[in-house]
ZADRENMI-858581 format. One record per residue (C-alpha): y negated, z negated, x; residue number from 0; residue in one letter. Coordinates in pm, 1 decimal, always signed. Each point is the difference from the previous one (the first is absolute). Example, Ala and Ser with C-alpha at 12.3 -4.5 7.8 and 13.67 -1.06 7.14 Angstrom:
<recs>
+----------+----------+----------+-----+---------+
:       py :       pz :       px : num : residuo :
+----------+----------+----------+-----+---------+
:   +450.0 :   -780.0 :  +1230.0 :   0 :       A :
:   -344.0 :    +66.0 :   +137.0 :   1 :       S :
+----------+----------+----------+-----+---------+
</recs>
This chain:
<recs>
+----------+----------+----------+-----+---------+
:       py :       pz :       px : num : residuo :
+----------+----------+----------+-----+---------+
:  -1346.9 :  -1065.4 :  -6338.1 :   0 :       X :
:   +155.5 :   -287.9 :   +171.8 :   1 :       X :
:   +274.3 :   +267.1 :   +195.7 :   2 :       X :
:   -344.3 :   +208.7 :   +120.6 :   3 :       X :
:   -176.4 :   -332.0 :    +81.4 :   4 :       X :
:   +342.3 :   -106.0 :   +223.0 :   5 :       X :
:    +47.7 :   +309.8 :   +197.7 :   6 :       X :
:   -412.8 :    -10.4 :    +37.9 :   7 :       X :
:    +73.1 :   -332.7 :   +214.8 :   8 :       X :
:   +333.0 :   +122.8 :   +217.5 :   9 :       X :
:   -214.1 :   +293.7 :    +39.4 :  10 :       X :
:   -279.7 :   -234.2 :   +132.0 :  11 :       X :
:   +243.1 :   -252.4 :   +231.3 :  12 :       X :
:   +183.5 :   +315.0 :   +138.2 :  13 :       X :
:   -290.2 :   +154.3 :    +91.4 :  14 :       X :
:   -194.7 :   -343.2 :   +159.9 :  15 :       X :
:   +313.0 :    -65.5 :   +220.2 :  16 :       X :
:    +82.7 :   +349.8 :   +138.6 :  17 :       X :
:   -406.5 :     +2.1 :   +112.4 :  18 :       X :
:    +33.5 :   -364.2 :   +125.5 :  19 :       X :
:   +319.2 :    +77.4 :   +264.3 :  20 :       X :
:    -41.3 :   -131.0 :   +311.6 :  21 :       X :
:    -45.8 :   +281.4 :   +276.3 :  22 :       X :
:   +260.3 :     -4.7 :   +269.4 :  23 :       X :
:   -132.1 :    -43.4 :   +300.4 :  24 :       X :
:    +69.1 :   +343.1 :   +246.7 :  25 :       X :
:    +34.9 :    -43.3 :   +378.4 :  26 :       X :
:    +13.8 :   +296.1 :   +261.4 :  27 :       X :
:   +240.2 :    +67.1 :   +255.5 :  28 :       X :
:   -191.0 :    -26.8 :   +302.0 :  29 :       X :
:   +265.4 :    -36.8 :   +313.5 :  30 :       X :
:   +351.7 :    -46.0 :     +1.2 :  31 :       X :
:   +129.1 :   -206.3 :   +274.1 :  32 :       X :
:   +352.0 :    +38.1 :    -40.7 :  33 :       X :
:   +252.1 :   +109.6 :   -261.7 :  34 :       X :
:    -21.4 :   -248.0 :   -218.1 :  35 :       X :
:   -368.8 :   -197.8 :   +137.9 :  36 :       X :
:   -331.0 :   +179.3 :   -137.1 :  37 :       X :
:   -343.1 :    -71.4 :     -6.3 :  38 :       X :
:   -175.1 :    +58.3 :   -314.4 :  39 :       X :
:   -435.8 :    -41.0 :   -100.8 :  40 :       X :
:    -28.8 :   -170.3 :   -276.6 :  41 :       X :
:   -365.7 :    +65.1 :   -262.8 :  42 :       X :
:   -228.1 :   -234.2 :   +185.3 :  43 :       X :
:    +86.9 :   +172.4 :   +376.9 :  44 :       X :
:   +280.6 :   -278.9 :   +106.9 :  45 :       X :
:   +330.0 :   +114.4 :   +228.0 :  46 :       X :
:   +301.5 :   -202.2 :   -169.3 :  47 :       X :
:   +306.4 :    +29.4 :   +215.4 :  48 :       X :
:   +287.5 :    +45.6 :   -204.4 :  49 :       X :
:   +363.6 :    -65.0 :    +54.0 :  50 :       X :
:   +232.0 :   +214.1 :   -240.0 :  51 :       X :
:   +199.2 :   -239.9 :   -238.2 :  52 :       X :
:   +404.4 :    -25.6 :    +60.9 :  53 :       X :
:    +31.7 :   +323.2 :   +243.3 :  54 :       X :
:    +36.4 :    +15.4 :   +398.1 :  55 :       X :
:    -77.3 :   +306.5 :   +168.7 :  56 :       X :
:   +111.9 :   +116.1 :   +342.6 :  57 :       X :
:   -206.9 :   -156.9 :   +292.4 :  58 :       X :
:   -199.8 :   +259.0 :   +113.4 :  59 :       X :
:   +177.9 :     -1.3 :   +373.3 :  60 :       X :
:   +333.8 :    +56.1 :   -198.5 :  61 :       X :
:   +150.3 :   +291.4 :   -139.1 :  62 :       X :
:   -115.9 :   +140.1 :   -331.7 :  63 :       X :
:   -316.7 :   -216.7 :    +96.9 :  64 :       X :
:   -270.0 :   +255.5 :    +16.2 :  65 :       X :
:   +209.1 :   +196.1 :   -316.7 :  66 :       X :
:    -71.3 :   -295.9 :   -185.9 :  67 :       X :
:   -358.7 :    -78.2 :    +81.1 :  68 :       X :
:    -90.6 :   +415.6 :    -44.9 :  69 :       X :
:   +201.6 :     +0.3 :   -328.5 :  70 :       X :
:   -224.0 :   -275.3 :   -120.9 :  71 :       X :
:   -299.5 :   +136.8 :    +98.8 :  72 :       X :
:   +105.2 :   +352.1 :   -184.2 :  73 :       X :
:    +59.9 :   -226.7 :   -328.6 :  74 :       X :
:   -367.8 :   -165.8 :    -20.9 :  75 :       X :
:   -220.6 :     +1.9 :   +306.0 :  76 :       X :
:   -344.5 :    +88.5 :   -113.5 :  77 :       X :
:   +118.1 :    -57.4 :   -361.8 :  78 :       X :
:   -145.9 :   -264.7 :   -271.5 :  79 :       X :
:   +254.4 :   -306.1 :    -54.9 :  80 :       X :
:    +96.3 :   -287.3 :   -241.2 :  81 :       X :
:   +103.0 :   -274.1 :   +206.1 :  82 :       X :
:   +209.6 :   -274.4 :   -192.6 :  83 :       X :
:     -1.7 :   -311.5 :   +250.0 :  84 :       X :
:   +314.7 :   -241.6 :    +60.8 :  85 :       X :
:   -129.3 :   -219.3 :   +246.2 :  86 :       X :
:   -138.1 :    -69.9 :   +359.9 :  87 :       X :
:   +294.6 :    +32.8 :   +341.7 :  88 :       X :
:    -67.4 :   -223.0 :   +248.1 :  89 :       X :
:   -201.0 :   +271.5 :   +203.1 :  90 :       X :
:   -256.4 :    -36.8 :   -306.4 :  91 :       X :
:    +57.3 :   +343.9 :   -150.0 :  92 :       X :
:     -2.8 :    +82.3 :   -400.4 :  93 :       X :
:   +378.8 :    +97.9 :    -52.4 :  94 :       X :
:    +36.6 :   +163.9 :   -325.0 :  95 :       X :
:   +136.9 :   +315.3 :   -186.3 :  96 :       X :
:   -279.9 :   +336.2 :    +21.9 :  97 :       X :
:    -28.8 :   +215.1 :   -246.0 :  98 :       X :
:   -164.2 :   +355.2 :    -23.7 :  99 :       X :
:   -177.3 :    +93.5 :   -285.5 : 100 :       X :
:   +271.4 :   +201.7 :   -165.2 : 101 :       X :
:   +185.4 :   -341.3 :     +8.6 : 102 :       X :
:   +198.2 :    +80.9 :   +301.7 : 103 :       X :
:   +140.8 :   -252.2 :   +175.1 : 104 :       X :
:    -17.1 :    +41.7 :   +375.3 : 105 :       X :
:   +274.6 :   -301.5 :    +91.6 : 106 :       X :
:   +251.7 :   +207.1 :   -202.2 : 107 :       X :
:   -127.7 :   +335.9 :   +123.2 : 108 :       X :
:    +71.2 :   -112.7 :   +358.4 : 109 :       X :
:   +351.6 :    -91.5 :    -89.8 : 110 :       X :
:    +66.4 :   +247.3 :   -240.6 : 111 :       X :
:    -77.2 :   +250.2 :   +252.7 : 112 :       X :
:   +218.5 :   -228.5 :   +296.7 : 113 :       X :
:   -226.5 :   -128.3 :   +277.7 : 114 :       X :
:    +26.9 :   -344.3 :   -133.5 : 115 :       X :
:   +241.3 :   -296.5 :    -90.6 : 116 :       X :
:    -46.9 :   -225.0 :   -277.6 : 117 :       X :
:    -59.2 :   -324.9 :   +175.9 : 118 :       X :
:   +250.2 :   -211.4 :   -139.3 : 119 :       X :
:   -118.3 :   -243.5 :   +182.4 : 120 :       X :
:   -289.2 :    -34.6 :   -282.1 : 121 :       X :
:    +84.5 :   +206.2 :   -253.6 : 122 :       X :
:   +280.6 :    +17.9 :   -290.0 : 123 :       X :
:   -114.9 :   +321.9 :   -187.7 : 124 :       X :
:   +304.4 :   +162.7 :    -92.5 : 125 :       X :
:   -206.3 :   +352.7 :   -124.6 : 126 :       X :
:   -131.1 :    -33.8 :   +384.0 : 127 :       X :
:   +361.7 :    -79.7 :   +113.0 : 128 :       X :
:   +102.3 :   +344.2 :   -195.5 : 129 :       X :
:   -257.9 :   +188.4 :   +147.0 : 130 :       X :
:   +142.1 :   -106.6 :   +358.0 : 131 :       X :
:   +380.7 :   +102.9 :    -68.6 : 132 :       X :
:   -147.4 :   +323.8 :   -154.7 : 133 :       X :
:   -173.5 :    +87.0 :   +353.2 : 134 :       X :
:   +310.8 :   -131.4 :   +166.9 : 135 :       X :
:   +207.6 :   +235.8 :   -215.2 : 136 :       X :
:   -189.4 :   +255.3 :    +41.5 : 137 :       X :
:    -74.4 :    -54.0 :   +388.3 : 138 :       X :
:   -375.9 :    +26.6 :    -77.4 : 139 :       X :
:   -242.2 :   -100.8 :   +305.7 : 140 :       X :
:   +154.6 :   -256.8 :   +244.5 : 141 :       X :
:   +323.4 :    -11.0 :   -192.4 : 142 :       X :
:    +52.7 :   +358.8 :   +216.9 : 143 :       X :
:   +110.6 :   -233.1 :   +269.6 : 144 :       X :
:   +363.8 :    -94.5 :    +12.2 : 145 :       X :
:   -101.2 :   -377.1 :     +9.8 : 146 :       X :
:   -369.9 :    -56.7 :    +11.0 : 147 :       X :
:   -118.5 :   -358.9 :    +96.0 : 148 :       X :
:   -173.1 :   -218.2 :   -221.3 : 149 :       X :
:   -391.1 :    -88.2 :   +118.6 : 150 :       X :
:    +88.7 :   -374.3 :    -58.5 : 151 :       X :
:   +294.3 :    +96.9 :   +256.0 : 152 :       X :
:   -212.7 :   +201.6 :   +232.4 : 153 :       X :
:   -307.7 :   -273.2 :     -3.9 : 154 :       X :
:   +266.5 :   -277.7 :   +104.6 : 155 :       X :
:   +215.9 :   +172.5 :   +295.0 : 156 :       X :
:   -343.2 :    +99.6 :   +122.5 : 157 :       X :
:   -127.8 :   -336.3 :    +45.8 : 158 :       X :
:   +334.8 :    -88.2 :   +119.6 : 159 :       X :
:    -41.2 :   +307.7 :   +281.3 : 160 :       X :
:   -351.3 :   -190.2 :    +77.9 : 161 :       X :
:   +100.1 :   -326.7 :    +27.2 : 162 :       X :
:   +325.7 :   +174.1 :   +262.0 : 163 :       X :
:   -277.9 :   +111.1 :   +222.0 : 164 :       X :
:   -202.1 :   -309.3 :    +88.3 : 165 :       X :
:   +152.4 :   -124.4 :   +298.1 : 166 :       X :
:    +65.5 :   -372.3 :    -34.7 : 167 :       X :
:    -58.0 :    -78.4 :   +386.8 : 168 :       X :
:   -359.1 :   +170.0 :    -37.5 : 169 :       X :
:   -239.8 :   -252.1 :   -162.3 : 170 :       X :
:   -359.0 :   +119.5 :   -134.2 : 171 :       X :
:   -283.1 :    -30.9 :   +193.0 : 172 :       X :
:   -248.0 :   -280.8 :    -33.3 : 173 :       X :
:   -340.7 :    +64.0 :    -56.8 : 174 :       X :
:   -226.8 :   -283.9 :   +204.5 : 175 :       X :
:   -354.0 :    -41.9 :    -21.0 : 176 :       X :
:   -204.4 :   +138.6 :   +267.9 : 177 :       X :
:    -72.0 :   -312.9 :   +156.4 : 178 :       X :
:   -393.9 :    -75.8 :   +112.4 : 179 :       X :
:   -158.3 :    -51.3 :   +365.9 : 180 :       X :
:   -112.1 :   -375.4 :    -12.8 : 181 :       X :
:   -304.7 :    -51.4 :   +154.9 : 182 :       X :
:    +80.5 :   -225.8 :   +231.5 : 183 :       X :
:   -359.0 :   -124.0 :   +231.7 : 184 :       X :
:    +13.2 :    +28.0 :   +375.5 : 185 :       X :
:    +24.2 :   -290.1 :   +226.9 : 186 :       X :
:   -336.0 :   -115.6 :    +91.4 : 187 :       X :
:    -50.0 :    -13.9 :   +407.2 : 188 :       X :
+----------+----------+----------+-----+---------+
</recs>
């Protein structure tokens, strides 16, 4: 009696906490900006910018670039998605890992599949590390190229190529004020 009366009450706490789960909250894809930048709607109709977590894709005006952006647009555009949030960047968007509803994970995808490094920079995952020297291996994506240039790379020599192309003797314009008509009363005769 006491056995029946036990498995009664696991019964009864077993059953209470799988209806009392917490829903995970579901996003969708709604742009992607870049190859590793989306934009996803969350349930009550807000655009979060979000910032994928300890990968760097190609700049778009570099090579692989546009590969990277369409392969992660392939992987979950229009698509529901878990988003588990790291932090804020200094630009103010979510960074964090996506997921898909099979459980996924779109960071690895992207460097599984090679249009992305693992941003050391921010990142010490050695599975993600793995994934990276797989693509390498395998030349997958950008590792095609014979040496393909990190974004961090790219991002720097181009604002060093900007900064080169300002002419030092050339200084900006000034912007004055339009200056009034003073009203200034005639001589009397």
């Amino acid at each position: 009696m006491l056995k029946k009366a036990f498995i009664s009450c696991l019964f009864l706490v077993l059953l209470i906490t799988a209806c009392n789960r917490r829903e995970e909250t579901l996003y969708k894809v709604v742009k992607i900006k870049d190859g590793d930048t989306m934009e996803l709607l969350s349930p009550d109709h807000q655009n979060i910018t979000v910032r994928l977590a300890e990968i760097d894709c190609p700049e778009k005006s570099q090579a692989f670039g546009q590969a990277a952006k369409q392969f992660t647009s392939d992987l979950c555009f229009g698509k529901y998605v878990k988003l588990v949030e790291n932090n804020k960047d200094r630009y103010g968007r979510t960074v964090g890992q996506v997921l898909l509803e099979d459980g996924t994970n779109v960071n690895y995808s992207i460097v599984k599949n090679g249009y992305a490094w693992q941003y050391r920079a921010y990142s010490k995952d050695m599975e993600l590390a793995m994934l990276e020297q797989s693509a390498r291996q395998n030349r997958l994506g950008l590792w095609q190229d014979a040496n393909p240039t990190p974004p961090w790379n790219f991002r720097r020599n181009e604002k060093a190529v900007r900064k080169d192309t300002t002419d030092p003797n050339t200084r900006p314009k000034r912007h004055y004020k339009k200056r009034r008509k003073h009203y200034q009363p005639q001589p009397a005769l």
